[in-house]
TORGU-775487 format. One record per residue (C-alpha): x, y, z. Coordinates in steps of 0.5 Angstrom, whole numbers, plus 500, padded with zeros to 3 digits. Example, Ala and Ser with C-alpha at 12.3 -4.5 7.8 and 13.67 -1.06 7.14 Angstrom:
  xx  yy  zz
 525 491 516
 527 498 514
This chain:
  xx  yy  zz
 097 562 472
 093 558 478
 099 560 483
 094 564 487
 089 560 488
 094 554 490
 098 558 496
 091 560 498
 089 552 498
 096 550 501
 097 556 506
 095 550 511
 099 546 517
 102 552 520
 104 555 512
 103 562 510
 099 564 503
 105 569 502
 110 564 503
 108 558 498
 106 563 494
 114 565 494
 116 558 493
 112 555 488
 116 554 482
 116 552 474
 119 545 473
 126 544 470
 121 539 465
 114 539 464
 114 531 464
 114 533 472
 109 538 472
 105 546 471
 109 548 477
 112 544 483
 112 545 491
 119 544 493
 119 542 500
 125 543 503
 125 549 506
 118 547 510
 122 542 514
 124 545 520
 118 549 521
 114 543 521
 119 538 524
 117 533 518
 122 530 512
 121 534 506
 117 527 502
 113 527 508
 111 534 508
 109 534 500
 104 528 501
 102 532 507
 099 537 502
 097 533 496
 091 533 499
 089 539 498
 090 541 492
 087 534 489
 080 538 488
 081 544 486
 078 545 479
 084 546 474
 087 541 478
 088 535 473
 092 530 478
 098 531 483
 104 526 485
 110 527 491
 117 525 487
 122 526 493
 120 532 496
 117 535 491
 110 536 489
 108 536 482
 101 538 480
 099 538 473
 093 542 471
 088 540 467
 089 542 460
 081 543 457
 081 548 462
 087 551 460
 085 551 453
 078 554 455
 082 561 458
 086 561 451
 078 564 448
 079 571 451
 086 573 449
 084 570 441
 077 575 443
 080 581 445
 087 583 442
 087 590 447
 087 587 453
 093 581 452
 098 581 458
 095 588 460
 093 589 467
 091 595 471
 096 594 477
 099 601 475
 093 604 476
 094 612 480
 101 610 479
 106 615 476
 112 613 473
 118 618 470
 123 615 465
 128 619 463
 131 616 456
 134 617 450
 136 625 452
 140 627 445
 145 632 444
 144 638 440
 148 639 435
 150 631 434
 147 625 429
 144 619 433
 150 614 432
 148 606 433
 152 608 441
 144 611 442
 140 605 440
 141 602 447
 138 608 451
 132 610 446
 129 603 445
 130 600 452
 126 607 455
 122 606 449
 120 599 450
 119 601 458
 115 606 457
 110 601 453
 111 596 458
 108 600 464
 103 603 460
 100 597 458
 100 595 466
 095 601 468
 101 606 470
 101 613 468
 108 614 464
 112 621 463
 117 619 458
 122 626 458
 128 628 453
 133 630 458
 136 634 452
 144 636 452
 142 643 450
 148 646 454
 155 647 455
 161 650 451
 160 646 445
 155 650 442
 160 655 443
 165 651 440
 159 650 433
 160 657 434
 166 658 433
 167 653 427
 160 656 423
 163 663 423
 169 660 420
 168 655 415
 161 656 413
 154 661 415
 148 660 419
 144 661 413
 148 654 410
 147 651 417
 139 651 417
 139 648 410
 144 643 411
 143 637 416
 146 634 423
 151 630 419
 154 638 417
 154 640 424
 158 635 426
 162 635 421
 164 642 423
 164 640 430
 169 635 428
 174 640 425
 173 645 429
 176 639 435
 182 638 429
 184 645 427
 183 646 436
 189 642 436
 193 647 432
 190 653 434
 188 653 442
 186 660 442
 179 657 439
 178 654 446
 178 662 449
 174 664 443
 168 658 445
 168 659 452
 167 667 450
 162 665 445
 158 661 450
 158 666 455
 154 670 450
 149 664 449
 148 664 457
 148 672 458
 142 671 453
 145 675 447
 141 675 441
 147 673 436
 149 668 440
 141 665 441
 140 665 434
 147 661 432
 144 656 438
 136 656 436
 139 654 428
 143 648 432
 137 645 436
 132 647 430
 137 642 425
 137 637 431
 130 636 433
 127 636 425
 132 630 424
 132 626 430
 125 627 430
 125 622 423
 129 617 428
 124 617 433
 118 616 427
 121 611 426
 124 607 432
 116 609 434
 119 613 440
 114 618 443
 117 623 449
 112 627 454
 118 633 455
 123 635 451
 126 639 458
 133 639 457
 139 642 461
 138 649 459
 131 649 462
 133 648 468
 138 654 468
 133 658 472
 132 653 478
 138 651 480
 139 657 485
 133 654 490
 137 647 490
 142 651 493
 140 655 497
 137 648 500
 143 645 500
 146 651 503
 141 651 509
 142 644 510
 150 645 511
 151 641 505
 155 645 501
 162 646 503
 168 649 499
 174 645 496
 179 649 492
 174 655 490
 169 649 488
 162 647 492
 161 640 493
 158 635 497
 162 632 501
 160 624 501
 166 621 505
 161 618 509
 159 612 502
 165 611 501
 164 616 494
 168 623 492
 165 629 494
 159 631 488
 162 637 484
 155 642 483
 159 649 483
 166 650 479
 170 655 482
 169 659 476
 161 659 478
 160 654 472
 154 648 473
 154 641 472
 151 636 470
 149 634 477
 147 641 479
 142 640 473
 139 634 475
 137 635 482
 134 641 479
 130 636 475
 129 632 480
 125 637 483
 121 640 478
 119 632 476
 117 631 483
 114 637 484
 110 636 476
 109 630 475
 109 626 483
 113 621 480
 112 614 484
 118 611 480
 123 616 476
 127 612 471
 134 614 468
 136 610 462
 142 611 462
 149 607 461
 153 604 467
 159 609 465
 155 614 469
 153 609 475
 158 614 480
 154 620 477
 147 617 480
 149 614 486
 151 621 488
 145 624 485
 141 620 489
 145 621 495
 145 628 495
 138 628 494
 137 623 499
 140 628 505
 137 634 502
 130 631 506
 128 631 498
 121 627 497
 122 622 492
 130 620 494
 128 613 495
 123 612 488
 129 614 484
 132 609 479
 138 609 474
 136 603 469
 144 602 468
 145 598 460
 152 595 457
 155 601 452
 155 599 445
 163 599 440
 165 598 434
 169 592 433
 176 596 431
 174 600 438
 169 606 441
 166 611 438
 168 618 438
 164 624 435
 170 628 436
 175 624 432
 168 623 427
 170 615 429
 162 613 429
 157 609 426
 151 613 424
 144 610 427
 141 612 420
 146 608 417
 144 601 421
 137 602 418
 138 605 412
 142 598 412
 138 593 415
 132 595 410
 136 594 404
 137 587 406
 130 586 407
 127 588 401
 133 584 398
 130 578 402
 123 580 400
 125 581 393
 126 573 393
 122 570 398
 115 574 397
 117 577 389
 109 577 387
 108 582 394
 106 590 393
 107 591 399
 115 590 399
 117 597 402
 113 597 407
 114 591 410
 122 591 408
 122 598 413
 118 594 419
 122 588 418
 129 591 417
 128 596 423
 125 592 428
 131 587 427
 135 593 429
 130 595 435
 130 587 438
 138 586 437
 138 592 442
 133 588 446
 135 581 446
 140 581 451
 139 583 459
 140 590 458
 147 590 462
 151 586 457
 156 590 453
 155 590 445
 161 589 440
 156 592 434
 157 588 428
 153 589 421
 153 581 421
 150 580 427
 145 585 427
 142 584 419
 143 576 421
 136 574 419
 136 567 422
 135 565 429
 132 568 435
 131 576 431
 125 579 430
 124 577 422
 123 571 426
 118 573 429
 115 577 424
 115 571 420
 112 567 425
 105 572 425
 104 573 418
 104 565 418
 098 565 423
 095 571 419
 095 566 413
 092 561 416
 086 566 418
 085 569 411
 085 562 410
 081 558 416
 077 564 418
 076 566 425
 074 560 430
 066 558 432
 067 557 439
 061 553 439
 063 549 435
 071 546 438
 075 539 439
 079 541 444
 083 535 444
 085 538 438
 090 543 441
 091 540 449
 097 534 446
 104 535 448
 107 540 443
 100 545 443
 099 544 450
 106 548 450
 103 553 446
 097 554 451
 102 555 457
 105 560 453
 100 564 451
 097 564 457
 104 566 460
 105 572 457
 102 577 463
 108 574 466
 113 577 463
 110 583 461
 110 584 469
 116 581 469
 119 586 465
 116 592 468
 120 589 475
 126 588 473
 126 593 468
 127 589 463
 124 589 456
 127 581 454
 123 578 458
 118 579 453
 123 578 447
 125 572 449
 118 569 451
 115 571 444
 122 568 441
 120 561 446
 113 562 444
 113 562 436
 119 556 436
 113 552 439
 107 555 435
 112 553 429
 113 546 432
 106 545 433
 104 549 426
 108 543 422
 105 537 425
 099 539 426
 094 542 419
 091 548 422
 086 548 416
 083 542 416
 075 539 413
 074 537 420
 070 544 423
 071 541 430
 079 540 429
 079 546 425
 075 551 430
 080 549 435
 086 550 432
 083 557 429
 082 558 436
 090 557 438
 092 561 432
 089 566 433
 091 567 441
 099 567 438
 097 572 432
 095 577 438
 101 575 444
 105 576 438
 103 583 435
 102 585 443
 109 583 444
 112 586 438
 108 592 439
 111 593 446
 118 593 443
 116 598 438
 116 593 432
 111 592 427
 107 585 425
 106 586 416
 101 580 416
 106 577 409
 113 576 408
């Protein structure tokens, strides 16, 4: 919260503003202080024993107004804010929701995030929620920092496979049955046709022909392939609806069919493209990586090929200063090819490309597969979730009229903040128990914690700054509750650096554990108006930290459980 103002007021004897700055820390216990100075790494640059250095800089600090008291504890210097001012900064996050954790340090700033990017003609299975609500989760982050955000649909609208759906419609069923069926049914086809091919290899030759046709432009194998898209996009659009996901572009593979050419010719010109075997590849023995594939000998592209053309369409659209790919980590080679193929093509935005890596999702009995028809569907795990919820509800809150609306925020955030909890590039053994568990760091948790402040503001009304004790929240356990909320910038900033959405779940979880602790020993609602302002005060603060913080995950604050 101060560390600026403090390196700015220690950049003294021979010390830079950015080198305090950088070495300014939180204390393992706040019995040692709001931040702490370690001082060993100062000693040979001013020849003093670290103690000697950390007394010689007590000093300067013990003025400044935020500044309570000071102490030197080995070489360490301990510095205590003071906690009425620290209550008084509290005012403007109760004031104005809007601006809580927002900053405009993205202003002018562009930020591509490629995300989701579903196939055609395959449901949302529980192995797409990771890529969807982290994408999602950052896009909201960063636009809350002042970026300017383009969330892009990478859609898998490409390859033989609508070839082989093809095959599979002509056989088992008919267009007119596919358009009023849903994505399920496709699959199920697409699940048949993968069986009966095992008997019946000729299917293969037939798909292949088939999507030659869809890429020679033939009007009976488009209309086979605008049915499939349509059926896809009107369902994953209910998904969307209500993961609370938003997309900028839908340009898929397909779209990029037409500008791959100028790639290659760039590669070309470049002496980039070489021939292996009747194929065109880059050759990138020289980091250590296999050779990246663009061209089949077939004159087939890939899906490397599709993505330098994006990126170039990207750079050239939207003059990204970041283009994010929220992708699993299985694809890591993919990228480190990508981006070094970019890089020695002279293309402009090489070095501001990112692959957003996070773990894959299993079923507990193994992965997942489409073509086996071995999945978990996504509709299912939330479908789930809100039953469970409303079961819930139905017990805790039995006189609610609102108990479907707030089973649907509870049951499908559950879902969302699972898939959030964990730094992204941790592997998931999906489990119904884990998932639906409504005890414990969740978001129901979470939630709850709100609709708690919301009653007691329906209850206690909105604080009268004028009239405030603010002795009344700066003890020990409010204090804790004010270094939170003041706190939550941070993370949100931290979130967008490191791309990584926990560092706002978890600071929510650590601030409702210590609003609750502060909420049972201490009466918000009291008849001593002082007490009870300040109290509001406090109240209202964590409601809007909460609400900003869940709303940036994509999950909803129901005002009662």
């Amino acid at each position: 919260m101060y560390k600026q103002r403090l390196s700015s007021a220690l950049a003294v004897e021979g010390l830079s503003e950015q080198e305090v700055l950088n070495a300014l820390e939180k204390p393992k216990e706040s019995k040692m202080g709001d931040v702490c100075l370690p001082c060993f790494k100062f000693a040979r640059a001013m020849r003093l024993a670290p103690p000697a250095i950390a007394a010689k800089l007590l000093p300067y600090v013990e003025g400044l107004d935020f500044v309570e008291r000071t102490e030197v504890v080995g070489g360490y210097l301990n510095i205590f804010y003071d906690r009425a001012a620290m209550a008084r900064k509290v005012e403007s996050i109760a004031a104005d929701k809007a601006t809580v954790g927002a900053s405009d340090e993205g202003k002018g700033k562009t930020v591509c995030i490629d995300y989701s990017s579903v196939n055609i003609a395959k449901p949302f299975h529980i192995g797409h929620l990771s890529t969807t609500v982290i994408g999602g989760a950052l896009y909201r982050i960063f636009e809350h920092l002042g970026y300017n955000v383009v969330g892009i649909n990478h859609l898998g609208d490409w390859g033989t496979q609508f070839g082989k759906l093809i095959v599979a419609t002509r056989r088992w069923s008919s267009l007119e049955e596919v358009a009023q069926n849903d994505e399920y049914f496709l699959n199920s086809l697409y699940v048949r046709y993968h069986r009966e091919a095992e008997c019946c290899p000729e299917m293969d030759d037939e798909a292949r022909a088939w999507f030659k046709r869809i890429e020679d432009g033939d009007s009976e194998a488009t209309a086979y392939f605008d049915v499939f898209k349509a059926v896809t996009m009107n369902a994953v659009g209910k998904i969307y609806g209500r993961l609370k996901i938003r997309f900028d572009s839908y340009a898929g593979e397909s779209f990029y069919n037409d500008k791959m050419d100028a790639c290659l010719d760039i590669l070309k010109e470049k002496n980039l493209l070489m021939e292996s075997e009747g194929a065109q590849v880059v050759n990138l023995d020289a980091y250590n990586m296999p050779p990246c594939l663009l061209v089949k000998a077939d004159g087939a592209t890939l899906y490397a090929t599709r993505d330098i053309a994006a990126a170039y369409y990207r750079k050239k659209t939207y003059d990204f200063d970041k283009c994010l790919y929220v992708v699993a980590y299985q694809q890591n080679l993919h990228f480190k090819q990508l981006f070094q193929v970019l890089k020695l093509m002279d293309f402009a935005g090489a070095e501001d490309m990112e692959h957003i890596a996070f773990g894959m999702v299993s079923m507990e009995d193994g992965a997942m597969s489409t073509r086996s028809g071995r999945v978990v569907w996504l509709q299912e795990v939330l479908d789930k979730a809100v039953e469970k919820a409303r079961a819930i509800i139905e017990v805790k809150n039995p006189e609610s009229t609102q108990k479907d609306e707030i089973a649907e925020s509870v049951g499908v955030g559950a879902v969302v903040f699972s898939a959030l909890w964990n730094n992204r590039i941790k592997d998931i053994v999906f489990s119904f128990d884990k998932v639906l568990n409504f005890d414990g760091e969740t978001s129901p948790y979470v939630q709850y914690t709100y609709a708690r402040c919301a009653s007691a503001l329906r209850k206690g009304g909105e604080a009268d700054v004028g009239n405030m004790d603010l002795s009344a929240i700066t003890d020990d356990e409010g204090y804790e509750v004010i270094k939170s909320v003041l706190s939550f910038g941070d993370s949100v900033k931290a979130a967008a650096k490191l791309r990584e959405p926990c560092c706002v779940t978890r600071h929510i979880v650590d601030l409702a554990e210590k609003f609750n602790r502060f909420y049972i020993g201490h009466r918000i609602v009291v008849d001593d108006m002082p007490v009870r302002n300040a109290r509001l005060l406090l109240t209202r603060a964590v409601a809007n930290v909460i609400e900003t913080g869940l709303s940036l995950l994509g999950i909803d604050c129901p005002p009662e459980m």
